[in-house]
N, C-alpha and C positions, 0 to 999 in steps of 0.2 A: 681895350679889345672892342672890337666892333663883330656885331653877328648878323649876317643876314639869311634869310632863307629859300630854300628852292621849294616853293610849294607846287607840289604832287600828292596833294590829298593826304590820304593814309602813309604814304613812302614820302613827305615833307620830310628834308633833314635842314642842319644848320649849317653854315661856312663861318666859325670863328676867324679874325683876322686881329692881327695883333702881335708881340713881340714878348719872347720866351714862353709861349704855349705849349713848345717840347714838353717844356718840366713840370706842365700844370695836368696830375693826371684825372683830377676831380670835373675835365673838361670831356673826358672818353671814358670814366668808367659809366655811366647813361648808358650808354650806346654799346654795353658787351653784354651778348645773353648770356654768357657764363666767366668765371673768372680763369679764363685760357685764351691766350691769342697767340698770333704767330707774327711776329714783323719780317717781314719781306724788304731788304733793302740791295745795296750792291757794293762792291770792295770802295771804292770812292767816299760815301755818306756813312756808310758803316763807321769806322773810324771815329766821326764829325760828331754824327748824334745817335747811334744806335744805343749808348750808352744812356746816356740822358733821357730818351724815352723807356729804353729798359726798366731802368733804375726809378724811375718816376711809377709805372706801373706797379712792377713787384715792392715795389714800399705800401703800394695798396693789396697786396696779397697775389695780383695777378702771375700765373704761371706761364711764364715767355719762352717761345721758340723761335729762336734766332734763324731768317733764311736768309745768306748773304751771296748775290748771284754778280758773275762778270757786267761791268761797266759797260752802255755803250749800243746805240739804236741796232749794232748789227747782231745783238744777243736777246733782240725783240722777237722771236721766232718760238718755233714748238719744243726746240731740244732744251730750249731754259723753264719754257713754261712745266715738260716733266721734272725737271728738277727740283718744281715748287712743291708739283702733285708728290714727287718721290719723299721731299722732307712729313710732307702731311701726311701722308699714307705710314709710313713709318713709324711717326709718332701717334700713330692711332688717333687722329685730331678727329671730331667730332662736329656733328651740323651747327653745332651751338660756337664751335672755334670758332671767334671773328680773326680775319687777316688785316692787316695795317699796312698799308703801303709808305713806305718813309724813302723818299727819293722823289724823282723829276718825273718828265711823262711815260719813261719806258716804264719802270717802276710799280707806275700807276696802273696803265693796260695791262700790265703781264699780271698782275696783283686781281687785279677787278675782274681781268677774265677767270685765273683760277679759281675765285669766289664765285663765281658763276655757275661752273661747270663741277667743283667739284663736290660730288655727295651731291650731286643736282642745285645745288647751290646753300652756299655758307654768306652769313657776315661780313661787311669789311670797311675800313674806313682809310680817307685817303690823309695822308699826313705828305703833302708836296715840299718840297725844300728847292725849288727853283721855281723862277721866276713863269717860266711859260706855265710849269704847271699848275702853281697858283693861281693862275690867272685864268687857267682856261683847259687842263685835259683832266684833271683832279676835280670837275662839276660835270654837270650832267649824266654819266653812266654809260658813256661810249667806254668799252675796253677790248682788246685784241690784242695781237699780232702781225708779223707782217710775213707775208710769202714772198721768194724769190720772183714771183712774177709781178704783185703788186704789193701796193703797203696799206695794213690794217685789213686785210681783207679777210681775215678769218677773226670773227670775235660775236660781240653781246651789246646787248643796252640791259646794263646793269648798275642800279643807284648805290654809294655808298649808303653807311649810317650817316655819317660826317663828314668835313671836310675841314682840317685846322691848318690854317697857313701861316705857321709862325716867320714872322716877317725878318727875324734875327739869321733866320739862314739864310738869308740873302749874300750877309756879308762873307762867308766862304764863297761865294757865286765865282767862278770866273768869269772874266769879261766879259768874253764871246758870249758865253750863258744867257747872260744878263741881257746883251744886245738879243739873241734869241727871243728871250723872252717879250721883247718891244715890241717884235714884229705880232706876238698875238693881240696886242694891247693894243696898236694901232689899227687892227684889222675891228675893231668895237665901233671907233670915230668911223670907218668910214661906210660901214655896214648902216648904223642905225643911231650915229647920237655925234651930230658935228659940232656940237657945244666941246665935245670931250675932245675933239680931233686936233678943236681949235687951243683947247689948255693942254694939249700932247705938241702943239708947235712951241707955243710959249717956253714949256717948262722942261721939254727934252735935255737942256743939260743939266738941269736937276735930277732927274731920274738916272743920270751916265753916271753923275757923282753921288749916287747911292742915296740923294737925300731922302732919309728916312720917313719924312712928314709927305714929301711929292711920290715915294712908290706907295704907301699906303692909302694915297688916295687912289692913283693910279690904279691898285688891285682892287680895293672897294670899287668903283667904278664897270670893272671889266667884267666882276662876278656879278656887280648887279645887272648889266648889261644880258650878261650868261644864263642867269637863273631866271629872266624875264623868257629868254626865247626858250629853252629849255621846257620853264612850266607850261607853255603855249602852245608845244610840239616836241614832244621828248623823244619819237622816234624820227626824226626830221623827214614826213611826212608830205612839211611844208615848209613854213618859216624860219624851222631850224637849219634849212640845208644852206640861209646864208652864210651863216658861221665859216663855212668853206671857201669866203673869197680868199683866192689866191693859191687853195690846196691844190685844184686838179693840176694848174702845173705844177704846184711845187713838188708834188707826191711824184709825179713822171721826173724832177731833178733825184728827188732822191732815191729814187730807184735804178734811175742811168746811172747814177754817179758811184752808186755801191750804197749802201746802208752805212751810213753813219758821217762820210767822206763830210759832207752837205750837213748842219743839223738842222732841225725841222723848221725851225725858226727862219733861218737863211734860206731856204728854198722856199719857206712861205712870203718872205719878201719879195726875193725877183720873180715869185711867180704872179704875185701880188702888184709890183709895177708890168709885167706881163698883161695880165687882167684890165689894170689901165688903159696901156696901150690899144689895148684888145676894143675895150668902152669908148676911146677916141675915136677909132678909125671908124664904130658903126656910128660915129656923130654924137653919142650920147653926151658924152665930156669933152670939153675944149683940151687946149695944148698946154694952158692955162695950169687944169686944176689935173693933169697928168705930171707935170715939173712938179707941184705941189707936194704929190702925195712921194713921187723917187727922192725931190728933195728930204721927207721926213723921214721917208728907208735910211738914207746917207747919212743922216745926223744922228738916227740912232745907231749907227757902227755896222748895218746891214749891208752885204751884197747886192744890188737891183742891177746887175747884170747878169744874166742867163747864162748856163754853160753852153757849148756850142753841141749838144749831141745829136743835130741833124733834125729836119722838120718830120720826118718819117720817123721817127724814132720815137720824139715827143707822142705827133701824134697813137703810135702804136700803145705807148702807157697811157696814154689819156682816153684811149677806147675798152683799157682792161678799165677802166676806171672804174668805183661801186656807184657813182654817182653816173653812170651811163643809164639811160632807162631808154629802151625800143632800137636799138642801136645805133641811140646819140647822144654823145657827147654833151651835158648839162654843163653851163658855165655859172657862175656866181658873176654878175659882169655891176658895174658903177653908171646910176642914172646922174648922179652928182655924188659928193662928197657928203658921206647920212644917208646915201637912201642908196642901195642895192636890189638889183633882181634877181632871178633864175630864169636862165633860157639854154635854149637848146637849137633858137634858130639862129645862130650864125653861117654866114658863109665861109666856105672854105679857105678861101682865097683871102679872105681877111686873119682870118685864124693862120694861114700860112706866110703871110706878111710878118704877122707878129713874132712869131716864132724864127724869122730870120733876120730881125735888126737885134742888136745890141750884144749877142752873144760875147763868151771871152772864151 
């Protein structure tokens, strides 16, 4: 097991990472103010490990309240999020109930924000079982929901207790999942560390063939990456709003496209050779290290081609966007490969180039 941490002062917690941490409950009992919690997972994971973390707690006395909601980013909304408050309220759970998020990123947000808001705010700890999440929506303390008009737009910066990433759930991962997951892990290399970018070209079919030794570095890597920007700017202020190359389009794919069609991961990639695109055409990046970075989408099993939903359409989600400030459009855009800006002076006409090659 490997532990690093996200220091925040007084709210520092840890990210164990490591293999069979489900079973290990002497890892989460620390981190419960009372011996009641409620795990929050979904019909999919439920099944896999709801059991094994059950059964791991309650062997230590813990009284578990099983909350098992529909699969699947279009169930990230307010009508699931009551059905967490409805289990909690019910069972008369208590400020002291810590919640456990045991699943992916939806999981995780819908989990973190109920922690949030409910009883003004309770305990929670995130237990991710996929790859994206481990790597990057299970840290820092962003949690939400999404609204019909945009994604994540209603929520909190709320820190877990913990974060345990047991690396053995990887292997129920499906594929797709897993490629998902690439696209957050590649988005570290090209923000702020192209030592990593450069051993993400190398070792990418290690990581496709599950090799156990290359994703756990792979995840170490990303969180440490994660909890550096984080501790530096937790309400992304500033530095943190790198994190986002690649999101404002991909947030406007997966909203055109319907919640869930797209999953986060895929729409973070071609929004993400988007972004590219976007950094070549204002001169920043050659044509060079644009091939580069689609080639490494492609080999990780990613889409980097755009759906076609029209340049006015993009544009119209990319101006709900949260990441809009004075009524413009903020980009995450590539001075090279490691180093990332924020801006908000692009021109139109370049932003509407990009948006009309490569669609399918």
């Amino acid at each position: 097991m490997q532990t690093l941490t996200v220091d925040l002062n007084e709210r520092a917690y840890p990210i164990h990472i490591g293999e069979n941490l489900l079973r290990n409950a002497e890892l989460i009992l620390p981190h419960l103010a009372t011996k009641q919690a409620a795990i929050v997972t979904n019909t999919t994971v439920a099944p896999l490990y709801l059991g094994a973390l059950s059964d791991a707690l309650a062997a230590q006395g813990v009284d578990i309240l099983p909350i098992i909601l529909p699969d699947g980013e279009k169930y990230k909304n307010a009508d699931t999020l009551n059905q967490i408050y409805d289990a909690l309220l019910t069972h008369r759970c208590e400020r002291k109930t810590t919640l456990i998020a045991l699943g992916g990123g939806v999981i995780g947000d819908l989990t973190g924000f109920a922690a949030a808001t409910y009883l003004r705010g309770v305990p929670f700890i995130q237990v991710p079982t996929t790859l994206l999440a481990q790597v990057d929506s299970s840290v820092g303390g962003k949690t939400g929901i999404n609204h019909p008009l945009g994604k994540n737009m209603i929520g909190a910066f709320y820190q877990p207790q913990l974060v345990l990433a047991d690396t053995t759930a990887l292997d129920t991962l499906p594929d797709r999942e897993l490629s998902a997951g690439l696209a957050e892990v590649i988005k570290y290399g090209l923000i702020r560390d192209l030592p990593f970018f450069e051993w993400l070209e190398q070792n990418m079919d290690k990581l496709r063939a599950r090799d156990r030794q290359a994703l756990a570095y792979a995840i170490r890597r990303s969180c440490e990456n994660k909890a550096e920007v984080v501790a530096a700017d937790e309400r992304e202020g500033g530095v943190r709003a790198l994190l986002n190359l690649g999101h404002t389009f991909g947030h406007a794919i997966e909203a055109g496209m319907g919640y869930g069609n797209w999953l986060h991961g895929e729409a973070v990639a071609a929004g993400t050779v988007l972004a590219a695109d976007l950094s070549r055409r204002l001169g920043w990046i050659g044509e060079q290290d644009a091939i580069r970075i689609r080639t490494l989408f492609e080999r990780a099993g990613l889409p980097v081609d755009a759906p076609a939903l029209g340049e006015d359409v993009y544009l119209g989600y990319m101006a709900g966007d949260k990441k809009v400030e004075s009524g413009r459009i903020r980009f995450v855009l590539l001075k090279s490969i490691g180093s990332a800006v924020i801006t908000g002076d692009v021109a139109e006409q370049a932003l509407r180039d990009t948006l009309h090659v490569r669609h399918v």
